[in-house]
C-alpha positions as CSV (number, residue, x, y, z in Angstrom):
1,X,0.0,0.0,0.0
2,X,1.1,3.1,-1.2
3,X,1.7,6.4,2.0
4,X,-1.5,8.1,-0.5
5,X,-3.6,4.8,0.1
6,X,-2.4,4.3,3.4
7,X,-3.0,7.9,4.3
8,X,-6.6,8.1,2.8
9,X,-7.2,4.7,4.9
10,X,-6.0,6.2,7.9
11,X,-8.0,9.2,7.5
12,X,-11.4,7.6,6.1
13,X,-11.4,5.3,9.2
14,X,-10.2,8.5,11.6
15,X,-13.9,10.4,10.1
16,X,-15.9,7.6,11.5
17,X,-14.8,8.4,15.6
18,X,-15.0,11.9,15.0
19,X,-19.1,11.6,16.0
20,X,-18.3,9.0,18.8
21,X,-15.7,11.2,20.5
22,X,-17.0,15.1,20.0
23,X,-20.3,14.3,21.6
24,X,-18.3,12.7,25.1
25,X,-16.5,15.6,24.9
26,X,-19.2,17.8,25.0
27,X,-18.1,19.9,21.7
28,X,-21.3,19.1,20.4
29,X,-24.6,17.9,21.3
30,X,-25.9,14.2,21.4
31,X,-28.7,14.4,18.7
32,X,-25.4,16.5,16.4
33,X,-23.8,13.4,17.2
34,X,-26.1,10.6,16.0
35,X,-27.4,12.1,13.1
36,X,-23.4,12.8,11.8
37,X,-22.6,9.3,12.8
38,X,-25.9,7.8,11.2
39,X,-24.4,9.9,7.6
40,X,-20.8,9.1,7.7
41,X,-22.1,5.0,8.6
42,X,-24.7,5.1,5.6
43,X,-21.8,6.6,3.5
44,X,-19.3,3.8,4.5
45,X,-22.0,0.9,3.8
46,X,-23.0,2.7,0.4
47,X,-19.2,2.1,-0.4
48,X,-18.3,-1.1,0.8
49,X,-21.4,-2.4,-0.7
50,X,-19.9,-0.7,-3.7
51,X,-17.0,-2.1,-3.6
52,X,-17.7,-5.7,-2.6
53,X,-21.0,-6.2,-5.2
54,X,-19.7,-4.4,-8.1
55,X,-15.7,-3.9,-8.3
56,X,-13.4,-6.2,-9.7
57,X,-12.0,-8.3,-7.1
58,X,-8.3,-6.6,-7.8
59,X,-9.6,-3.0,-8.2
60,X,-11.2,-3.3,-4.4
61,X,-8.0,-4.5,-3.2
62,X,-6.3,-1.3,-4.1
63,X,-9.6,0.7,-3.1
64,X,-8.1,2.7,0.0
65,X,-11.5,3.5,1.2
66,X,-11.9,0.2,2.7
67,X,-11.8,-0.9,6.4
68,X,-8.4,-2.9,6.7
């Protein structure tokens, strides 16, 4: 995996806490909180979905948007 791939993995998986951890930290409310981690988690299944149902086997593999 390329430090682009690696990066974009790092950072795609890094989004999905962001709701988790800015609510317990009382940055933002609760409600801000579920409705930003109920987008980013729809968003995440649309593209593994994506990627698992439609991609060619060896084009997912190289997909950094992926959980590792």
């Amino acid at each position: 995996m390329t430090r682009p791939e690696r990066v974009a993995l790092v950072g795609y998986n890094l989004v999905w806490w962001v709701p988790l951890v800015l609510p317990a930290l009382g940055v933002v409310s609760y409600r801000q909180g579920f409705v930003a981690f109920l987008v980013i988690t729809s968003l995440r299944a649309l593209i593994n979905s994506y990627r698992i149902n439609v991609m060619p086997v060896a084009t997912a593999e190289r997909l950094p948007l992926r959980q590792p």
